[in-house]
PDB file of N, CA, C, O and CB in Angstrom:
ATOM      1  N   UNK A   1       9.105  23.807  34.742  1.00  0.00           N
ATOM      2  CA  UNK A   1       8.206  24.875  34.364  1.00  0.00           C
ATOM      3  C   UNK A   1       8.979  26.190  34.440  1.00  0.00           C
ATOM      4  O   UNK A   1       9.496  26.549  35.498  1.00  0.00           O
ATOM      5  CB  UNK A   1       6.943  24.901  35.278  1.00  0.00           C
ATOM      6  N   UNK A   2       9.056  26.898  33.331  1.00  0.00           N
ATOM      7  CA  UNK A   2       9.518  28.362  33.193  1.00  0.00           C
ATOM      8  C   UNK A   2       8.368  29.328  34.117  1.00  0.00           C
ATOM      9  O   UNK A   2       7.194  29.286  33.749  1.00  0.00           O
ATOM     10  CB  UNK A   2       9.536  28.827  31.375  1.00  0.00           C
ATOM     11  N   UNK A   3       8.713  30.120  35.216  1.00  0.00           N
ATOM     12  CA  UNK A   3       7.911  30.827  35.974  1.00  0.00           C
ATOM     13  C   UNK A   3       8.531  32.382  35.232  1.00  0.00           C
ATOM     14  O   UNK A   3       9.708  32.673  35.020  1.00  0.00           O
ATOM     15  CB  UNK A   3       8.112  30.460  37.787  1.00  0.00           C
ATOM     16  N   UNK A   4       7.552  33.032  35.008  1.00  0.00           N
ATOM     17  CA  UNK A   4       8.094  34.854  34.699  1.00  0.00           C
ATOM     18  C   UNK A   4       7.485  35.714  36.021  1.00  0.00           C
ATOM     19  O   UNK A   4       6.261  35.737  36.154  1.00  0.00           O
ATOM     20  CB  UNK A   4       7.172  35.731  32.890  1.00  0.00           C
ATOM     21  N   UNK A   5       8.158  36.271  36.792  1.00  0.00           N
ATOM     22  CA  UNK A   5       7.571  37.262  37.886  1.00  0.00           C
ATOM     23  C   UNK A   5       7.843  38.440  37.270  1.00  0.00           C
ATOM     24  O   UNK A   5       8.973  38.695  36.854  1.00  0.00           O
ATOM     25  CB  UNK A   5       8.198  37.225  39.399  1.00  0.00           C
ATOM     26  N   UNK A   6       6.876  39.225  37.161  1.00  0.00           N
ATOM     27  CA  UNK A   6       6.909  40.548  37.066  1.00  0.00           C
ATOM     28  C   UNK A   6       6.456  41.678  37.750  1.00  0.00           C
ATOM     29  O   UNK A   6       5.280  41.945  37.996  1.00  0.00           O
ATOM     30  CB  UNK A   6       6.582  40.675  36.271  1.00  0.00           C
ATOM     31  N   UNK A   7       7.462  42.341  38.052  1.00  0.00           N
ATOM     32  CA  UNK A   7       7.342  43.161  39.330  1.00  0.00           C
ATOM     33  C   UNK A   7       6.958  44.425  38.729  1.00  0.00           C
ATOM     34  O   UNK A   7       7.707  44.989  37.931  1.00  0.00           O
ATOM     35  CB  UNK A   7       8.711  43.272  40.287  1.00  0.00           C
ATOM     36  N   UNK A   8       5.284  45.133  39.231  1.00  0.00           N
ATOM     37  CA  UNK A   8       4.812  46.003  38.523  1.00  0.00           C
ATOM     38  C   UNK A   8       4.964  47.825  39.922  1.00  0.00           C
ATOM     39  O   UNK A   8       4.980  49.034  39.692  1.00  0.00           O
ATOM     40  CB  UNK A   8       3.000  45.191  37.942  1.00  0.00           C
ATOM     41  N   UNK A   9       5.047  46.896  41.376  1.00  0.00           N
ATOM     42  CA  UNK A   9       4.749  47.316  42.394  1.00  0.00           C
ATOM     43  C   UNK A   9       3.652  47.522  42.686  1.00  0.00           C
ATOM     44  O   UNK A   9       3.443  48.419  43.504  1.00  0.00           O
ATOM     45  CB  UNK A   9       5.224  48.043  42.582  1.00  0.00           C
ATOM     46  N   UNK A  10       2.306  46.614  42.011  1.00  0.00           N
ATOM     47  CA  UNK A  10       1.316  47.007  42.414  1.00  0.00           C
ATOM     48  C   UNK A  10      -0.057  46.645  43.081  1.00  0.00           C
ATOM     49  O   UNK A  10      -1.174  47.157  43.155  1.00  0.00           O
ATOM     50  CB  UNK A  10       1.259  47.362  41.760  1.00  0.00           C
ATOM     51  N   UNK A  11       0.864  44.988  43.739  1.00  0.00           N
ATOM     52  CA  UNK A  11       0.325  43.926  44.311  1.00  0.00           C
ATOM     53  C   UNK A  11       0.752  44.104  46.013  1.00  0.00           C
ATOM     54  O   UNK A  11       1.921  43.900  46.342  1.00  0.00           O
ATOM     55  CB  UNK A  11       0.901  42.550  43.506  1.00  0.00           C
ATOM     56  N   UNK A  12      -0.045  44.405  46.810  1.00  0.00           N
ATOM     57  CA  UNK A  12       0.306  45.029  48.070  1.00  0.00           C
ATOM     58  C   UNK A  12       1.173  44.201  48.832  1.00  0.00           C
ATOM     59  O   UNK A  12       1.933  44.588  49.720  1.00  0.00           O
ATOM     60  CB  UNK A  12      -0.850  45.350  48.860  1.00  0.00           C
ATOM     61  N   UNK A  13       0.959  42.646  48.294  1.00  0.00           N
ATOM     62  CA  UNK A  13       1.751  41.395  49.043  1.00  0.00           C
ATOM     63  C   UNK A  13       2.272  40.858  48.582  1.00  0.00           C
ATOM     64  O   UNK A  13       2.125  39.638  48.507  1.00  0.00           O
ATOM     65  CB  UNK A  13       1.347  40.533  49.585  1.00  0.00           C
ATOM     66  N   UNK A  14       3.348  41.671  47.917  1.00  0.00           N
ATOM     67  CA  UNK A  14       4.037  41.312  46.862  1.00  0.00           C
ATOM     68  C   UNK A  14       5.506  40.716  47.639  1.00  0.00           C
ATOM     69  O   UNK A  14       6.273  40.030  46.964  1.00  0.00           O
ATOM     70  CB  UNK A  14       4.163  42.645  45.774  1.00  0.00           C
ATOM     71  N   UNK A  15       5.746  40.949  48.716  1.00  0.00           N
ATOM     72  CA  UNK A  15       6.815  40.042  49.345  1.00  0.00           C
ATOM     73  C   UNK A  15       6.975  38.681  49.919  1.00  0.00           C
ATOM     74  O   UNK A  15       7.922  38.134  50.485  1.00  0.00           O
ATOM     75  CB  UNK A  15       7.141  40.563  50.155  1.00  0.00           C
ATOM     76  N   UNK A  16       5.296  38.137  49.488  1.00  0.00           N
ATOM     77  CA  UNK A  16       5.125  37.046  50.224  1.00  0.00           C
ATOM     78  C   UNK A  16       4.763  36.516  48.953  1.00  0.00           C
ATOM     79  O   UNK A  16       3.908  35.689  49.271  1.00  0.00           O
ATOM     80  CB  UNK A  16       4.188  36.996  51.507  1.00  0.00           C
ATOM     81  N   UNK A  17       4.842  36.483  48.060  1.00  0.00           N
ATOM     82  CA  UNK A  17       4.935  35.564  46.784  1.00  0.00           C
ATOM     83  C   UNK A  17       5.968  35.875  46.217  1.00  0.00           C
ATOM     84  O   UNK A  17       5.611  35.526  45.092  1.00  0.00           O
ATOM     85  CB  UNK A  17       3.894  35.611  45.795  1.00  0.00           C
ATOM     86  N   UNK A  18       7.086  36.293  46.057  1.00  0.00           N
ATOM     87  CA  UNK A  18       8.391  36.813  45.753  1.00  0.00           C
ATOM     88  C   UNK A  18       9.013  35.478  46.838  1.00  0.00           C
ATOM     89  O   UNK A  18       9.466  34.407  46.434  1.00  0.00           O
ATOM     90  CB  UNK A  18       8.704  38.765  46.197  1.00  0.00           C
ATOM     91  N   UNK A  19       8.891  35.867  48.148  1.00  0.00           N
ATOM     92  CA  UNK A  19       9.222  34.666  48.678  1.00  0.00           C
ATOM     93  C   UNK A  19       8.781  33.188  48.589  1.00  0.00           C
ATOM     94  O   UNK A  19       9.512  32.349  49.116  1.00  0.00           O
ATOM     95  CB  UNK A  19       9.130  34.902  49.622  1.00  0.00           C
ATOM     96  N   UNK A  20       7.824  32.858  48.063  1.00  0.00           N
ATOM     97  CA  UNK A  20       7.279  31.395  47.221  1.00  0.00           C
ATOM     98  C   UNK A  20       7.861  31.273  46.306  1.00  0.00           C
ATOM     99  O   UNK A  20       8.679  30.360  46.192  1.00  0.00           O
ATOM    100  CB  UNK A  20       5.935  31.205  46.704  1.00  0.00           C
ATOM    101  N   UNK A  21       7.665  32.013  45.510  1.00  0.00           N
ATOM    102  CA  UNK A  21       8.714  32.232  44.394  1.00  0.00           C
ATOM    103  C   UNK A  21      10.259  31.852  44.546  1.00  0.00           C
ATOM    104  O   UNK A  21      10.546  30.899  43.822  1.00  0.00           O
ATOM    105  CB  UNK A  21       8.701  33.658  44.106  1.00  0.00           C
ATOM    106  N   UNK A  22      11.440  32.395  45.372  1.00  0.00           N
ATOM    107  CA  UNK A  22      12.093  31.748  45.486  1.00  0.00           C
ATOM    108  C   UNK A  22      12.671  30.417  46.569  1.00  0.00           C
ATOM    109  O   UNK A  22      13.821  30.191  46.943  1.00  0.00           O
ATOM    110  CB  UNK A  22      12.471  32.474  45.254  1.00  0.00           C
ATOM    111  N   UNK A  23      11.593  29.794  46.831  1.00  0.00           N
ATOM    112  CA  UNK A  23      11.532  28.693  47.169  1.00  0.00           C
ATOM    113  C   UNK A  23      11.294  27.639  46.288  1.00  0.00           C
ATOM    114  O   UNK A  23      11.659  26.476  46.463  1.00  0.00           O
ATOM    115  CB  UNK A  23      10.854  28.715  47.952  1.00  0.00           C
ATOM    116  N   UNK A  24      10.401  28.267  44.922  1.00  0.00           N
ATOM    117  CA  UNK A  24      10.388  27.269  43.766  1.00  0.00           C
ATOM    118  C   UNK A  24      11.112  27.280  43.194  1.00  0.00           C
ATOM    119  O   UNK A  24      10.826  26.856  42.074  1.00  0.00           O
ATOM    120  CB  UNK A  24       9.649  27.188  42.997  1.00  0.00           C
ATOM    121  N   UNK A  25      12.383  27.662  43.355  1.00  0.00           N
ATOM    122  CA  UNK A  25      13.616  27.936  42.154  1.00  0.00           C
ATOM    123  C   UNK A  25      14.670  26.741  42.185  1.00  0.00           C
ATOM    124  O   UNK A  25      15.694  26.428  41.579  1.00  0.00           O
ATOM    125  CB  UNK A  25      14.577  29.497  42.482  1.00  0.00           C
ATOM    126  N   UNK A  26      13.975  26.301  43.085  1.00  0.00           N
ATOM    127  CA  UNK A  26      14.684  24.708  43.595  1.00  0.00           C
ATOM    128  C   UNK A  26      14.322  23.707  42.419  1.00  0.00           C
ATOM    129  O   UNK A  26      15.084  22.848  41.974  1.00  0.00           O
ATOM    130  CB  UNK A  26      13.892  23.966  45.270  1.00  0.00           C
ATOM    131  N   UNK A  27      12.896  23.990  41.950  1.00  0.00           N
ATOM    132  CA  UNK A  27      12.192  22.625  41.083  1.00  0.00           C
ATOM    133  C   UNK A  27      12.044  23.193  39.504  1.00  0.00           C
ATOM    134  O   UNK A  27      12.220  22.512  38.495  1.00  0.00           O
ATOM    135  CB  UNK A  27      10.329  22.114  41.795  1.00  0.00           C
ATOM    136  N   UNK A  28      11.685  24.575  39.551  1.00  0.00           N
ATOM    137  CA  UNK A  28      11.103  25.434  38.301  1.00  0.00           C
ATOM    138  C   UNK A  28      12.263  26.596  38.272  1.00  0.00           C
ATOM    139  O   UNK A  28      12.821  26.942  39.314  1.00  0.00           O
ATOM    140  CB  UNK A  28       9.312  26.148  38.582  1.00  0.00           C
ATOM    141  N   UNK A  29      12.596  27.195  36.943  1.00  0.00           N
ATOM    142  CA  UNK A  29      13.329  27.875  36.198  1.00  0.00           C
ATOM    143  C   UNK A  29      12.216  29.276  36.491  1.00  0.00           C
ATOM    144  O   UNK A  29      11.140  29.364  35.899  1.00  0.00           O
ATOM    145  CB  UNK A  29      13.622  27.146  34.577  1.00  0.00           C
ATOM    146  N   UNK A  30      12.695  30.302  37.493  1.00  0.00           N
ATOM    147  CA  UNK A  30      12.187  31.725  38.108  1.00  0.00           C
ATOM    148  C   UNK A  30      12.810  32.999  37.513  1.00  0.00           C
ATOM    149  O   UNK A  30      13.711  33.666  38.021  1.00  0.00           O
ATOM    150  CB  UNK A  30      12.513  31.798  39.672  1.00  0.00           C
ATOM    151  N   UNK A  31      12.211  33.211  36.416  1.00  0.00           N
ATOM    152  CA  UNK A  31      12.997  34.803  36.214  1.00  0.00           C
ATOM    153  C   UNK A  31      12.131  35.846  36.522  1.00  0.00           C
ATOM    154  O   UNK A  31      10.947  35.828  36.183  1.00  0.00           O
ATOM    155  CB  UNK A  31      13.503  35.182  34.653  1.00  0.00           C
ATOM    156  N   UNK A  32      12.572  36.622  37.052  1.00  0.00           N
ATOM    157  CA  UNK A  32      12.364  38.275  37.659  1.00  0.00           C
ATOM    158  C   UNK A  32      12.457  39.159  36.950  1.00  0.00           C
ATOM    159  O   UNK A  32      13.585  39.173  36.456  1.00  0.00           O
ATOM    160  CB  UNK A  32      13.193  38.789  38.584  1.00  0.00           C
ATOM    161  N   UNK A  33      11.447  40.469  36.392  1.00  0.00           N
ATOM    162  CA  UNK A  33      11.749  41.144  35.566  1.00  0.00           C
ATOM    163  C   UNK A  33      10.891  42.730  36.481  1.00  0.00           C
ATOM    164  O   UNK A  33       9.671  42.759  36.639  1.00  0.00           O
ATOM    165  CB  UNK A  33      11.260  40.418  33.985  1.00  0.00           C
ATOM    166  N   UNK A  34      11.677  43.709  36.892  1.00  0.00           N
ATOM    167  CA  UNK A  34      11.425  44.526  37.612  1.00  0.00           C
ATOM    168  C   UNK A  34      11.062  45.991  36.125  1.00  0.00           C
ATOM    169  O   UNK A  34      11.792  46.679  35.411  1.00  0.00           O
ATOM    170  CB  UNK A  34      12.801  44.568  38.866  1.00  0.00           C
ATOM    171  N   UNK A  35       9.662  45.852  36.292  1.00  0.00           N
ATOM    172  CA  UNK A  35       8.921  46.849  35.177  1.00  0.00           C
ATOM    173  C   UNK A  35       8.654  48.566  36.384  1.00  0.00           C
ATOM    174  O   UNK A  35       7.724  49.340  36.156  1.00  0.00           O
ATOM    175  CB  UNK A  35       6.826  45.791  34.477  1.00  0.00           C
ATOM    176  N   UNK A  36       9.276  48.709  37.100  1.00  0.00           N
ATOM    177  CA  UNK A  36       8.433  49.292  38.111  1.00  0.00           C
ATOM    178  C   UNK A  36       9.060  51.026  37.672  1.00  0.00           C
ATOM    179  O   UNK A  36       8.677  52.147  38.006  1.00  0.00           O
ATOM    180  CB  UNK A  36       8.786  48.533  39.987  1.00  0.00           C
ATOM    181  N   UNK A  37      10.188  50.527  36.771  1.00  0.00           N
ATOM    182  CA  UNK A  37      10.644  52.059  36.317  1.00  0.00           C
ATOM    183  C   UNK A  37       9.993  52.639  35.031  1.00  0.00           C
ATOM    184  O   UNK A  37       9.508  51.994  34.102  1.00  0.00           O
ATOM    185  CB  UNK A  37      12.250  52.102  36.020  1.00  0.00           C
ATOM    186  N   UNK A  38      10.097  54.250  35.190  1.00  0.00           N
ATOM    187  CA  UNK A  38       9.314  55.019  34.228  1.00  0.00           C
ATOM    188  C   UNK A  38       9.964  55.070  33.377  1.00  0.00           C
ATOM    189  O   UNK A  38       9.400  55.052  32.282  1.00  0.00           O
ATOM    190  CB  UNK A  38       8.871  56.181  34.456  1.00  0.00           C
ATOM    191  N   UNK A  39      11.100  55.138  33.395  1.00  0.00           N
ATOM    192  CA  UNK A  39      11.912  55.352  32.356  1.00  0.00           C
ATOM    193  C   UNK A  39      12.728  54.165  31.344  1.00  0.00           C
ATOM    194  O   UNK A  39      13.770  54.500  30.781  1.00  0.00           O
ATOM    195  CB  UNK A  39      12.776  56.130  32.976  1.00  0.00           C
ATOM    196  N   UNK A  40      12.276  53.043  31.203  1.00  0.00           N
ATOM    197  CA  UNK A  40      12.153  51.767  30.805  1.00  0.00           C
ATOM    198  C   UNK A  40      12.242  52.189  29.137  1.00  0.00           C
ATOM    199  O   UNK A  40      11.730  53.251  28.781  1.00  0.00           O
ATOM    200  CB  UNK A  40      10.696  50.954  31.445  1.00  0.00           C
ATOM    201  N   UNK A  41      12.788  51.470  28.335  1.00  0.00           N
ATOM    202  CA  UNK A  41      13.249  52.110  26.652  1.00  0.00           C
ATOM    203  C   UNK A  41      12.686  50.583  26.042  1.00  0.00           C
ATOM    204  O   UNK A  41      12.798  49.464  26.544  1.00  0.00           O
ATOM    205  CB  UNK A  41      15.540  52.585  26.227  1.00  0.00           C
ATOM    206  N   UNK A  42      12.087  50.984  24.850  1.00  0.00           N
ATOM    207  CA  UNK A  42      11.929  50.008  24.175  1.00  0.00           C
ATOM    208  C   UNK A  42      12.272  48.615  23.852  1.00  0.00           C
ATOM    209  O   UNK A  42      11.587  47.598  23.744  1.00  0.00           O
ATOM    210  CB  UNK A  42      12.018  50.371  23.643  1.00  0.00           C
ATOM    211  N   UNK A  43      13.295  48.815  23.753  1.00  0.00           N
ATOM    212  CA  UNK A  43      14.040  47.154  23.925  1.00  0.00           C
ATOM    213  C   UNK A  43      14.169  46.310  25.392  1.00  0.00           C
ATOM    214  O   UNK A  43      14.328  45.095  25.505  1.00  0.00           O
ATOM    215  CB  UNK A  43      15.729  47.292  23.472  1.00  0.00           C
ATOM    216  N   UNK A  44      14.067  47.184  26.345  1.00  0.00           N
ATOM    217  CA  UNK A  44      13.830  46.559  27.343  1.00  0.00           C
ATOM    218  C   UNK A  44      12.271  45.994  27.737  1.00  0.00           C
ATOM    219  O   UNK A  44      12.363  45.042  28.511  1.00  0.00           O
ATOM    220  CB  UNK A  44      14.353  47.361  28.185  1.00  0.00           C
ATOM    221  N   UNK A  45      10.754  46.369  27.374  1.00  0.00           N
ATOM    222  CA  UNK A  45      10.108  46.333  26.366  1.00  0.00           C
ATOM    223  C   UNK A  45      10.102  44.840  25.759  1.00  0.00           C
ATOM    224  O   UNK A  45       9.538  43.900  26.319  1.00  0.00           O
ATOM    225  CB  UNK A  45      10.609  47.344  25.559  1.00  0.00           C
ATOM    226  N   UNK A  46      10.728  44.756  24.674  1.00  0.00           N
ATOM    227  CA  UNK A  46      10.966  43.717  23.671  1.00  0.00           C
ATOM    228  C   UNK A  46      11.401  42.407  24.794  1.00  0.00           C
ATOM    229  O   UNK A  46      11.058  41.226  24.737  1.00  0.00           O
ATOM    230  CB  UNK A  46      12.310  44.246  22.413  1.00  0.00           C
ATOM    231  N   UNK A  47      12.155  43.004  25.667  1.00  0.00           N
ATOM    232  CA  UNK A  47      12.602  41.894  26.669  1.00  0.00           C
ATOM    233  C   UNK A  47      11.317  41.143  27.181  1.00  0.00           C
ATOM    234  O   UNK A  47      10.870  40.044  26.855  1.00  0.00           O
ATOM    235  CB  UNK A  47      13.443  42.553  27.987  1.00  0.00           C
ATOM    236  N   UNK A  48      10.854  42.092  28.099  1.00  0.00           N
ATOM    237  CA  UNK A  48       9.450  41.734  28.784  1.00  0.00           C
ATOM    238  C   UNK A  48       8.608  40.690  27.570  1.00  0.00           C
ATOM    239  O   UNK A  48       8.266  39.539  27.838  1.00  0.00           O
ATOM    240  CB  UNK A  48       8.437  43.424  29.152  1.00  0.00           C
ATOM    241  N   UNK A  49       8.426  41.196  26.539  1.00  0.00           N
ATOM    242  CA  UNK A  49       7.437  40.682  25.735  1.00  0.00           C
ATOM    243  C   UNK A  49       8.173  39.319  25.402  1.00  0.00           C
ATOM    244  O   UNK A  49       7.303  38.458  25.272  1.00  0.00           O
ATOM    245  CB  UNK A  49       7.017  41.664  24.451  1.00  0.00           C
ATOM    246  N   UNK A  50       8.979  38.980  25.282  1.00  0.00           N
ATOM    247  CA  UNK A  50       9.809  37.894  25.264  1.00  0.00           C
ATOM    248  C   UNK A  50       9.899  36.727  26.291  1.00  0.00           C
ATOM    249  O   UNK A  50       9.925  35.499  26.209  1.00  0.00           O
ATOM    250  CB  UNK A  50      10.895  38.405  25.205  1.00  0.00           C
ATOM    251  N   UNK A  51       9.935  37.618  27.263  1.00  0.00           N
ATOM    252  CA  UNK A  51       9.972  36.349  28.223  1.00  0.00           C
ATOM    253  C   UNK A  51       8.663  36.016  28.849  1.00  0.00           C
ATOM    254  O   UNK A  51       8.639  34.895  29.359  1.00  0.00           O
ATOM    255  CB  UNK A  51      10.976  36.554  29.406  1.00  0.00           C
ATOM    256  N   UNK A  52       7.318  36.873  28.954  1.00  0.00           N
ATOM    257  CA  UNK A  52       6.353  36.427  29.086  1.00  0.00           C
ATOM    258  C   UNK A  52       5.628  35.517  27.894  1.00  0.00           C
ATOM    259  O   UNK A  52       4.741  34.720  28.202  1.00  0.00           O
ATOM    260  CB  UNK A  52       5.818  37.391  29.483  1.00  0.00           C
ATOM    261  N   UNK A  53       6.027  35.672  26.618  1.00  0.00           N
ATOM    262  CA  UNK A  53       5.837  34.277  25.895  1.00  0.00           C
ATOM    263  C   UNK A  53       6.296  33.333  25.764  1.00  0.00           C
ATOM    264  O   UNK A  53       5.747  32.338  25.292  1.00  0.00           O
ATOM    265  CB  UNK A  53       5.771  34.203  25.078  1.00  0.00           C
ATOM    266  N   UNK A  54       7.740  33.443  26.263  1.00  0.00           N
ATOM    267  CA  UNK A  54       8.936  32.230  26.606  1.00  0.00           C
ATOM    268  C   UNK A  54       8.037  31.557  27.856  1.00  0.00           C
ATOM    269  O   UNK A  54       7.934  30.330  27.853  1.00  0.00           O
ATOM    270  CB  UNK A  54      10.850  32.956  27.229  1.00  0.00           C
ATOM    271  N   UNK A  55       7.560  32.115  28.634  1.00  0.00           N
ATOM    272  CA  UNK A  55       7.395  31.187  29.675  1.00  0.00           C
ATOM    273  C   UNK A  55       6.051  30.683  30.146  1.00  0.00           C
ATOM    274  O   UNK A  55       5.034  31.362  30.006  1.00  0.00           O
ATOM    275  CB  UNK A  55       7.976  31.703  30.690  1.00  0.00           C
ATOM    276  N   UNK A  56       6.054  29.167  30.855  1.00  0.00           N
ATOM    277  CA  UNK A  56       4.978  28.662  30.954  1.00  0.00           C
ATOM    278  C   UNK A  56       3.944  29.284  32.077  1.00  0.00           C
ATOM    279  O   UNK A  56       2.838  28.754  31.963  1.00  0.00           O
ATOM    280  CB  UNK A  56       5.293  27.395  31.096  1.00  0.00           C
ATOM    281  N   UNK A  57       4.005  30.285  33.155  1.00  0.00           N
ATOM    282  CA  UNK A  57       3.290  30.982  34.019  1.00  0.00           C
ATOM    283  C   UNK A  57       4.009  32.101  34.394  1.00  0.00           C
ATOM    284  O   UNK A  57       5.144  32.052  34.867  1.00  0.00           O
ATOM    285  CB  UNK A  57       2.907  30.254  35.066  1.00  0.00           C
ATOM    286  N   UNK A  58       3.249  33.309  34.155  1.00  0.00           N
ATOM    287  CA  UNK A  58       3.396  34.924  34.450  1.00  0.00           C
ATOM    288  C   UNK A  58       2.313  35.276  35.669  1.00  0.00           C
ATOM    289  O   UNK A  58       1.092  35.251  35.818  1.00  0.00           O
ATOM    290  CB  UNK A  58       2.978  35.941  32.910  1.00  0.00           C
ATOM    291  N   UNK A  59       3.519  35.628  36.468  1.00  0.00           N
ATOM    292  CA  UNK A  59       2.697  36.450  37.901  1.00  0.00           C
ATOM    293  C   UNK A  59       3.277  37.904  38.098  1.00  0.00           C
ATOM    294  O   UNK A  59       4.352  38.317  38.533  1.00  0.00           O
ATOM    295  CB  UNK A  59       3.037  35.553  39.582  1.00  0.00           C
ATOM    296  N   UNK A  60       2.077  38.554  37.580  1.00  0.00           N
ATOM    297  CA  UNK A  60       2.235  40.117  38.349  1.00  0.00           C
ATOM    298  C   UNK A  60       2.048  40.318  39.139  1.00  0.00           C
ATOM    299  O   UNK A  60       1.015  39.850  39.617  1.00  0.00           O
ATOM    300  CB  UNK A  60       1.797  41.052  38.171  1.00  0.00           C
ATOM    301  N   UNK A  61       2.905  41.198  39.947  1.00  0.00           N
ATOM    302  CA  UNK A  61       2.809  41.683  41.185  1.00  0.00           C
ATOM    303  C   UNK A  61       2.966  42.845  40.958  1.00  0.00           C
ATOM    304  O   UNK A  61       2.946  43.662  41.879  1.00  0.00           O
ATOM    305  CB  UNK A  61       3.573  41.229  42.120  1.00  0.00           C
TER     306      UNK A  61
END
């Protein structure tokens, strides 16, 4: 299973599923995508939108 984490900073317990998270990286394919900057440009953008349809479960945090 493709997992997408996306880090928004706006999940208060967000270090304790970050840490589940990489404990599943053992069985499931975990990518991390840190959205938490303002200054983020379009194609990076295009990234995000990419890999949350690439993958089979998206968790914001």
């Amino acid at each position: 299973m493709k997992i997408l984490e996306l880090n928004t900073g706006l999940f208060p317990d967000a270090q304790t599923v970050i840490a589940a998270l990489r404990r599943m990286e053992a069985a499931h394919r975990v990518e991390s995508i840190d959205v938490r900057r303002r200054d983020i440009e379009d194609e990076a953008w295009d990234r995000v939108i990419d890999a949350i349809l690439d993958s089979d479960l998206t968790i914001t945090l």
